[in-house]
MDTraj code that builds the backbone (N, CA, C; nanometers):
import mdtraj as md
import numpy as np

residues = "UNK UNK UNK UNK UNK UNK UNK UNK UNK UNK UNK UNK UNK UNK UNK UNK UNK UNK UNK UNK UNK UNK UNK UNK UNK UNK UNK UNK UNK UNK UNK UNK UNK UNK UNK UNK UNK UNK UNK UNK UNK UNK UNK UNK UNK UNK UNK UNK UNK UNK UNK UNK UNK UNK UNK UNK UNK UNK UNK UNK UNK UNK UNK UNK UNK UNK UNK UNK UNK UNK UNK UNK UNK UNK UNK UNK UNK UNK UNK UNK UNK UNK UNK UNK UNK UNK UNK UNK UNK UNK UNK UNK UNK UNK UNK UNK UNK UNK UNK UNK UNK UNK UNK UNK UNK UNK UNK UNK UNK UNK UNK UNK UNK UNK UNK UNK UNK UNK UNK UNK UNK UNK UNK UNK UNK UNK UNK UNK UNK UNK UNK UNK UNK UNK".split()
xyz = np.array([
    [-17.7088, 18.8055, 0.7767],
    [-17.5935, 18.8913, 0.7545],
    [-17.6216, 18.9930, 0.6438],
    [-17.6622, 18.9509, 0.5151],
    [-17.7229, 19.0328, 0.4279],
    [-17.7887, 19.1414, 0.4846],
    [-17.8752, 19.1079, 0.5483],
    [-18.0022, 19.2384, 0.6179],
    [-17.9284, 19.3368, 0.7010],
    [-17.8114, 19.2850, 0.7506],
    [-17.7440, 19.3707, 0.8362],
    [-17.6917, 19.4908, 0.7504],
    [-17.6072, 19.4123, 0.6394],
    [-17.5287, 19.4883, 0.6004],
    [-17.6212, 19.5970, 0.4982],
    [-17.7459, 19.5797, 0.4474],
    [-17.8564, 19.6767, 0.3875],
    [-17.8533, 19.7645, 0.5007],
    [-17.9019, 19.7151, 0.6139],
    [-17.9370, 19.8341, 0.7370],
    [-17.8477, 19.9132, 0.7467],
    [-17.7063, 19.9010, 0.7243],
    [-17.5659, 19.9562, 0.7570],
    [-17.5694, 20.0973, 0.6461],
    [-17.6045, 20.0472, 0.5408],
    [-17.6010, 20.1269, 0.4414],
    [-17.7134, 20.2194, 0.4045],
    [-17.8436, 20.1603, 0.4399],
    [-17.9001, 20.2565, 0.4280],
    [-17.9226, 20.3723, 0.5335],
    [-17.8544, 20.3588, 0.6743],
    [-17.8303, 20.4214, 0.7768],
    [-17.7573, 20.5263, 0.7490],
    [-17.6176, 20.4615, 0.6234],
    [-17.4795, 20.5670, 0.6104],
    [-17.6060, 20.6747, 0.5006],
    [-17.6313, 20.6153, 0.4029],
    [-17.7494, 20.7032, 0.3309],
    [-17.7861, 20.7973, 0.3518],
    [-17.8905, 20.7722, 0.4551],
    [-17.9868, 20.8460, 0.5287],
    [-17.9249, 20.9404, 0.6027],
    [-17.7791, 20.9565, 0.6688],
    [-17.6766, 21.0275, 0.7943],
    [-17.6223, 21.1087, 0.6981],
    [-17.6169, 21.0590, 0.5546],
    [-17.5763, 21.1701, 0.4596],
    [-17.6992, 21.2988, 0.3476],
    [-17.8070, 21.2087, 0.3692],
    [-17.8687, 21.3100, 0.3296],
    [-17.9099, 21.4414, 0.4293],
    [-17.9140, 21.4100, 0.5751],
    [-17.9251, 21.4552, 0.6709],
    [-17.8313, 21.5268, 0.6528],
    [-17.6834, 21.5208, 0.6764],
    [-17.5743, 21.5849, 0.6742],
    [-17.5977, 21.6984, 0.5216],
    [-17.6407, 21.6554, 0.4313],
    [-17.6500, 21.7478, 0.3223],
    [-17.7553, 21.8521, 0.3058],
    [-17.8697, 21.8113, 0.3520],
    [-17.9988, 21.9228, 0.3889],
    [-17.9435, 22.0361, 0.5382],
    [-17.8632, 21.9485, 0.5880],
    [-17.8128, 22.0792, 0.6956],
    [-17.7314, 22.1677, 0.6769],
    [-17.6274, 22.1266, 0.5935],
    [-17.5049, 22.2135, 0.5140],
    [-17.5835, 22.2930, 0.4587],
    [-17.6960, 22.2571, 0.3449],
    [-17.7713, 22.3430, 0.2466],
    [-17.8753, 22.4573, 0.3533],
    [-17.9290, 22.4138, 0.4692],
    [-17.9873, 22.4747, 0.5284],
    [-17.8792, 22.6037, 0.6004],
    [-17.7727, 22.5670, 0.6833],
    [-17.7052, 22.6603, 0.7570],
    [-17.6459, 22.7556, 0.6431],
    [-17.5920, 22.7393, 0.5530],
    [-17.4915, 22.7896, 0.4099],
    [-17.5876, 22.9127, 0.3391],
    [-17.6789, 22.8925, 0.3416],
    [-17.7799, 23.0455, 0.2616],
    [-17.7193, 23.1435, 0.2652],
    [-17.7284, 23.1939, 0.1200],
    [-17.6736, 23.3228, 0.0872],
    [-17.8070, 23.4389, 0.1927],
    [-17.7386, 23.5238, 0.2582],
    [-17.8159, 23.6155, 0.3304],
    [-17.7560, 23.7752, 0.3146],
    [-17.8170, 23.8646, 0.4010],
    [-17.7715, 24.0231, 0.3503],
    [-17.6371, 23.9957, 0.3631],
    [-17.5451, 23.9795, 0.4550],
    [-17.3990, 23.9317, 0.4704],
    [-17.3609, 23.9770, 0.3931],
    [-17.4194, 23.8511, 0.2287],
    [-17.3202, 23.7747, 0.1205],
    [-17.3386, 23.9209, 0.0065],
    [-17.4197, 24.0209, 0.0340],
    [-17.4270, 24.0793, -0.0619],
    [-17.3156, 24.1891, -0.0262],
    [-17.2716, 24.2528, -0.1880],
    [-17.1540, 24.3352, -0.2133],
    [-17.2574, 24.4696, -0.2083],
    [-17.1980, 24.5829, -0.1460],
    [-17.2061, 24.6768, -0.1383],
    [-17.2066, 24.7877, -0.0124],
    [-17.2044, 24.6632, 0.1036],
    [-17.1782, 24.6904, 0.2633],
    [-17.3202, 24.7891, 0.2948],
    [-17.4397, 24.7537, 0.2462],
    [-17.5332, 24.7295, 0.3456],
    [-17.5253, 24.7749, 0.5194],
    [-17.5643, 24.9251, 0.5303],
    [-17.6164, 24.8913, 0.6744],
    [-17.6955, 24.9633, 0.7500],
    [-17.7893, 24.8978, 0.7596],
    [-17.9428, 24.9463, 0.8611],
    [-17.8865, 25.0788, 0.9671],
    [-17.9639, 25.2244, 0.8916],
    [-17.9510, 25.3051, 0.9842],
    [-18.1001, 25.3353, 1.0839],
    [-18.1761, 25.3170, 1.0116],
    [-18.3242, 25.3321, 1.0770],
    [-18.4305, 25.2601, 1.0301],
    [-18.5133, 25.2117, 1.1450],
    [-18.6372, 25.1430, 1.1153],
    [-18.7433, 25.1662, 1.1505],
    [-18.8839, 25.1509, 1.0720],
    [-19.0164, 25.1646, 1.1799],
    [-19.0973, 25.0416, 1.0984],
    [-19.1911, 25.0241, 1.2510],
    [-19.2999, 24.9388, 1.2015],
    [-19.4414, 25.0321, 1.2883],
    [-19.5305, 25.0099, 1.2203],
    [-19.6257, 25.0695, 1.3116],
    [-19.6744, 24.9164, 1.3844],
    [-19.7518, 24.9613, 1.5185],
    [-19.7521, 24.8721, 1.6080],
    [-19.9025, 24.7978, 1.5652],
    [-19.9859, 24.8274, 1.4718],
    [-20.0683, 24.7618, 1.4464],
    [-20.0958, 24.6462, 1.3457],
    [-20.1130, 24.5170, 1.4382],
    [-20.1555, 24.4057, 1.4110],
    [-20.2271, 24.3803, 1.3572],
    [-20.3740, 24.4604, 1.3267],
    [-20.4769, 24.3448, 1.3017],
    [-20.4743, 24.4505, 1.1540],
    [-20.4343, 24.5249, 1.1359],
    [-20.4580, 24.6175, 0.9980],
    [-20.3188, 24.6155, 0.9700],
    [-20.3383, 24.7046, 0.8431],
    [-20.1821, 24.6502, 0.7203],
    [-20.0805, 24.6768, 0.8153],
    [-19.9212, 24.6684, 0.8009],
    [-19.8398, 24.6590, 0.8868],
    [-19.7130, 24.6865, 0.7859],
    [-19.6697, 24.7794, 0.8511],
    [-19.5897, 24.9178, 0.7467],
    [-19.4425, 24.8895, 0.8031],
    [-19.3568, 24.8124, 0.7203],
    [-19.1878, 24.8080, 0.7583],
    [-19.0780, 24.9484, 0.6600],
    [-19.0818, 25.0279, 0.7451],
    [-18.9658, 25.1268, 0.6700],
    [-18.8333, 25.1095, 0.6991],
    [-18.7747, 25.1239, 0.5732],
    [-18.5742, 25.1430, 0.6831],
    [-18.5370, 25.2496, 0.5741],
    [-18.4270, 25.2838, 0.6602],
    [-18.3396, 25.3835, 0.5437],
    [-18.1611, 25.3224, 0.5726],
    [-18.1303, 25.2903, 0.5000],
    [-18.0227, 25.1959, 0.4547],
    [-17.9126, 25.2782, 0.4388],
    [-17.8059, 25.2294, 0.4405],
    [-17.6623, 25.3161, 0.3639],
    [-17.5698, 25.2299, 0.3019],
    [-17.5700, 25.2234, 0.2231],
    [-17.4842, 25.1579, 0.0429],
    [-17.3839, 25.2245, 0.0233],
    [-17.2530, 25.1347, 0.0217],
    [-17.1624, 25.1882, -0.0498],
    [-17.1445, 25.2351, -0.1964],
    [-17.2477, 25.1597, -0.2872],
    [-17.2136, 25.2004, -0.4357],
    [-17.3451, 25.1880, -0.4938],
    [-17.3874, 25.2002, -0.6019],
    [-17.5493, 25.2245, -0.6868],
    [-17.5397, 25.0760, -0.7478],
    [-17.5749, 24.9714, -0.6641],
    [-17.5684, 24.8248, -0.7362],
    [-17.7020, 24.7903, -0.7085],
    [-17.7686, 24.8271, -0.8434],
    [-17.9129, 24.8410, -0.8581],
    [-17.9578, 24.7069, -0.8286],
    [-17.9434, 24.5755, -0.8724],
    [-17.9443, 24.4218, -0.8653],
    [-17.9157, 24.4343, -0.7179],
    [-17.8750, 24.4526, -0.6383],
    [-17.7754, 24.4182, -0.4611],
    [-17.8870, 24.4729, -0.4054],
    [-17.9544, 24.5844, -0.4202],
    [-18.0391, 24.6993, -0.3712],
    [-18.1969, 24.5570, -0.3435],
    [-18.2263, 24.5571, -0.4749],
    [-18.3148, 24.4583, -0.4833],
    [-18.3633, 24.3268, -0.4192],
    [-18.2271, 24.2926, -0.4387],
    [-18.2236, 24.1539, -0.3011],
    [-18.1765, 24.1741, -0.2063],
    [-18.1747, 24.2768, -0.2163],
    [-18.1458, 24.3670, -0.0315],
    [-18.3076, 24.3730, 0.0164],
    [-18.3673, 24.4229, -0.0393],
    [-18.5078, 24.4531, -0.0608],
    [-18.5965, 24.3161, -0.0328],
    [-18.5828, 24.2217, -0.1387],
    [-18.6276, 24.0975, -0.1285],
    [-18.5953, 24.0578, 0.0359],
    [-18.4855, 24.0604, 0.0778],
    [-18.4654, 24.0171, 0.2523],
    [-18.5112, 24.0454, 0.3163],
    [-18.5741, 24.2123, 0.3266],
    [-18.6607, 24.2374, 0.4229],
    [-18.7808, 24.1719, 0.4417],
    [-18.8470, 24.2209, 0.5966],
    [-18.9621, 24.1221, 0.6674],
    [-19.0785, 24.1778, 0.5566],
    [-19.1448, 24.1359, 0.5405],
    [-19.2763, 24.1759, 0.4678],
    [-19.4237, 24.0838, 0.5224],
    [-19.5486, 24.1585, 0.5537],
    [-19.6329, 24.0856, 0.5878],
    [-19.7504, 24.1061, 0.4815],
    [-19.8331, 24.0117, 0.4342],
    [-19.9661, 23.9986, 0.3843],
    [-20.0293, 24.0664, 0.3971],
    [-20.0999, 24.1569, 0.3140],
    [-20.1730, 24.3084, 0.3554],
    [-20.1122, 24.4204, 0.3642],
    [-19.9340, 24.4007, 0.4324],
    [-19.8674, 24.5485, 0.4434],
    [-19.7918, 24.5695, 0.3470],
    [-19.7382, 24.6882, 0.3862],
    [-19.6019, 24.7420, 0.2719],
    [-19.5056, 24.7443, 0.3297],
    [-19.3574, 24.7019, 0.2803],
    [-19.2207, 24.7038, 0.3224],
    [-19.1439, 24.8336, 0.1991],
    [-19.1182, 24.9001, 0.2533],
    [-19.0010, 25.0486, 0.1798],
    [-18.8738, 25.0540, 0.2481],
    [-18.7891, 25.0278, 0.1645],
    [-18.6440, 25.0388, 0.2060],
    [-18.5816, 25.2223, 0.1268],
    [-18.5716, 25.2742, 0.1957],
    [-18.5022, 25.4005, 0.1317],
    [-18.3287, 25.3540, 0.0802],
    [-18.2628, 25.3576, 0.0476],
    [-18.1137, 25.3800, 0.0239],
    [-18.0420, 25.4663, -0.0018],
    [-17.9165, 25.5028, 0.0793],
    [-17.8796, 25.6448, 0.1059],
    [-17.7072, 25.5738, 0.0628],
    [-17.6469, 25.7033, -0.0243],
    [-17.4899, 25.6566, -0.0226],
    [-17.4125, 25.6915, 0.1131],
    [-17.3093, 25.5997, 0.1570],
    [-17.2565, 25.6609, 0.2631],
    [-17.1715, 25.7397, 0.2588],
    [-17.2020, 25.8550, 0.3638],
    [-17.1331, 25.9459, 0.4127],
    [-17.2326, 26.0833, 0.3824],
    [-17.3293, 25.9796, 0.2765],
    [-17.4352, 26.1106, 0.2431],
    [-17.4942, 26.1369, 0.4096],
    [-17.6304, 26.2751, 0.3682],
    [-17.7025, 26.2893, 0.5192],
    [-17.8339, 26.1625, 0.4986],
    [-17.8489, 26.0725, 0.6379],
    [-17.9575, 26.0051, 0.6376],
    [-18.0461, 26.0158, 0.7318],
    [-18.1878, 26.0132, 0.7190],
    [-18.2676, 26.0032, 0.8207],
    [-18.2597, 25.8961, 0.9772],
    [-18.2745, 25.9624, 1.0750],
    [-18.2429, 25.8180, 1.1686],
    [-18.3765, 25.8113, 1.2372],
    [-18.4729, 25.8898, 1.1870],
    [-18.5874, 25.8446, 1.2572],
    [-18.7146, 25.8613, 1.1286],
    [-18.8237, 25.7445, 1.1120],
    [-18.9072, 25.7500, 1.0007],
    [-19.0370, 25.7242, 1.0882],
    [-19.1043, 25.7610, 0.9608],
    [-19.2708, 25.7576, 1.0474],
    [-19.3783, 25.6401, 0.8950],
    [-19.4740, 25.6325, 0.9525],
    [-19.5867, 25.5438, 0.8742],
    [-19.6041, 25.6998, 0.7972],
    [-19.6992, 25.5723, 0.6813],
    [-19.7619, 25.7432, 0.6119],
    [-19.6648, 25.6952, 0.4332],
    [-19.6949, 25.8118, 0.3371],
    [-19.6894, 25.8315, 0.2319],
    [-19.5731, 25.8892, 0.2452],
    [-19.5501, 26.0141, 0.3693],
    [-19.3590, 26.0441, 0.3738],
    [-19.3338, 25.9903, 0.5127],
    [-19.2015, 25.9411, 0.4614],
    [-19.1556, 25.8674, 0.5313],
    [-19.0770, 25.9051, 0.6797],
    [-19.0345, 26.0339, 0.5934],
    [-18.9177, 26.1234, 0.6414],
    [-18.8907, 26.2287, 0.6501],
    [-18.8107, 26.3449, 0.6938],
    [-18.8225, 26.4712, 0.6652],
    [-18.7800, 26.4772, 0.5377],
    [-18.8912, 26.5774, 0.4419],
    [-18.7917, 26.6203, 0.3208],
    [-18.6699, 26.6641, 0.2819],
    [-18.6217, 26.6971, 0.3599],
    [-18.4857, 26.7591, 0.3489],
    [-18.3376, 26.7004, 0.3310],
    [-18.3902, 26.5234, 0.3339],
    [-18.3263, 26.4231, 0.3845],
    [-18.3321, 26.3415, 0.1722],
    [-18.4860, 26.4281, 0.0954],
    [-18.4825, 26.3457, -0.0263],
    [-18.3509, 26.3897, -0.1198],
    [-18.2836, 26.4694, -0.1094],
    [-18.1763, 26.4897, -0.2686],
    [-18.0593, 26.3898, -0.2215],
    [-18.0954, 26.3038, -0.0882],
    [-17.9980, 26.2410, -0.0618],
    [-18.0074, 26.0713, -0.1114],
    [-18.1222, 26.0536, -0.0898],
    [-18.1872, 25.9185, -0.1452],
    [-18.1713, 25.9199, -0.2799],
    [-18.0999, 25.7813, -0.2973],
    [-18.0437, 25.7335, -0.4204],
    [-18.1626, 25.6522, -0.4593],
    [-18.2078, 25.5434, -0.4351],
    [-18.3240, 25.4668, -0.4714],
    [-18.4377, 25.3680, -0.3504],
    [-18.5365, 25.3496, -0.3920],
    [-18.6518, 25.3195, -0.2994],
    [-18.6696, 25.1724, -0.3949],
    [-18.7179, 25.0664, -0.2701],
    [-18.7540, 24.9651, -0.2919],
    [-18.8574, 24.9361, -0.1874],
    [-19.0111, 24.8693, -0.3010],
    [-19.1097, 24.9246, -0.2531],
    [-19.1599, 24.7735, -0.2579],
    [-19.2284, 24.6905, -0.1948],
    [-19.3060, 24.5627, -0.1589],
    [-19.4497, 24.5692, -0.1626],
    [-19.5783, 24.6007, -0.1944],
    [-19.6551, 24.6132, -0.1697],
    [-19.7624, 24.5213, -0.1213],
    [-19.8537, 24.5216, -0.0381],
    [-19.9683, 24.4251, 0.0054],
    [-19.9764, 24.3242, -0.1066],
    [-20.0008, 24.3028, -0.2293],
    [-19.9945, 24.1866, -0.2968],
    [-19.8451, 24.1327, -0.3219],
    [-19.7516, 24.2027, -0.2264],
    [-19.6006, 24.1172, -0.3202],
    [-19.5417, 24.1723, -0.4173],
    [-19.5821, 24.2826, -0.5126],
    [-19.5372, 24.3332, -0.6111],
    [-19.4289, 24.4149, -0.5528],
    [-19.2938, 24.4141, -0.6381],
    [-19.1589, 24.4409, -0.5895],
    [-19.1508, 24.5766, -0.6946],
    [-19.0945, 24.7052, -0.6685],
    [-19.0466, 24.7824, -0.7383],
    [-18.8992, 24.8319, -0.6601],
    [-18.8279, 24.8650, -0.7671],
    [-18.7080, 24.9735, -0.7250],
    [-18.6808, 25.0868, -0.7907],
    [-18.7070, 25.2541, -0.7547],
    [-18.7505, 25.3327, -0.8125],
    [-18.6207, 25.4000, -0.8125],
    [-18.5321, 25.4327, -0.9248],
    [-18.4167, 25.5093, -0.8859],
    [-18.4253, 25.6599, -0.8595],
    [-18.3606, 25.7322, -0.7730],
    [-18.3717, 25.8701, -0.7697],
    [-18.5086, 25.8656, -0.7189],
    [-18.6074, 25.8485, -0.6701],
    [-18.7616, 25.8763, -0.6555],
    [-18.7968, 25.9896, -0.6152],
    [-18.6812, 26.0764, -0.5494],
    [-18.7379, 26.1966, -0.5322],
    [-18.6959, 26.3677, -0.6078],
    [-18.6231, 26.3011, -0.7430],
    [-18.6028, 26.3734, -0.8315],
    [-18.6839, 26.3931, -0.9695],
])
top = md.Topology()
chain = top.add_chain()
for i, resn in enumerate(residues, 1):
    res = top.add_residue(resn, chain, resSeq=i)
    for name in ("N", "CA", "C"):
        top.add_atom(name, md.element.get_by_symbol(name[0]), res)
traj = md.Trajectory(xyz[None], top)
């Protein structure tokens, strides 16, 4: 009877740590949770695999929440070897809806509108450059 009632309990245990690694798993703070309404106007990746692998977006932010921008930044895909650049544009400003690989991203005409760049590079190193094209 003893042994039973161990098995009983360490069953309820075990159904609760389970139950608690899944709550913690589904519950993650994600872009969602961040303040500033975030939303993907354009993206590129270039299609090559076996060499670096280039993620651009140009974003539209409701407000200059330099910290939000960042772990906006941090969310994006990033691969080993490539670079990830998020542009950020205020809304209602003009934004690019189409970007290319390369050093510009975009048409120039599109920079007095960009508020700040968040930059990932092949080793992981994170920058956020305000104004970058002023």
């Amino acid at each position: 009877m003893n042994k039973k009632k161990s098995n009983i309990i360490l069953c309820i245990v075990v159904l609760l740590l389970i139950g608690w690694m899944l709550k913690g798993t589904f519950t993650q703070p994600g872009i969602d949770h961040l303040k500033g309404e975030f939303t993907e106007i354009a993206h590129y990746r270039n299609d090559n695999n076996t060499g670096p692998i280039q993620h651009v977006f140009a974003v539209t932010v409701k407000d200059t929440l330099w910290s939000e921008m960042e772990t906006y930044g941090n969310f994006k895909p990033h691969h080993k070897g490539g670079n990830t650049k998020v542009y950020f544009f205020l809304k209602g400003s003009k934004v690019p809806e189409q970007l290319t690989a390369g050093k510009i991203n975009f048409d120039p005409s599109y920079n007095h509108s960009c508020i700040a760049l968040y930059e990932k590079s092949a080793m992981g190193n994170t920058s956020l450059s305000k104004k970058p094209f002023k």
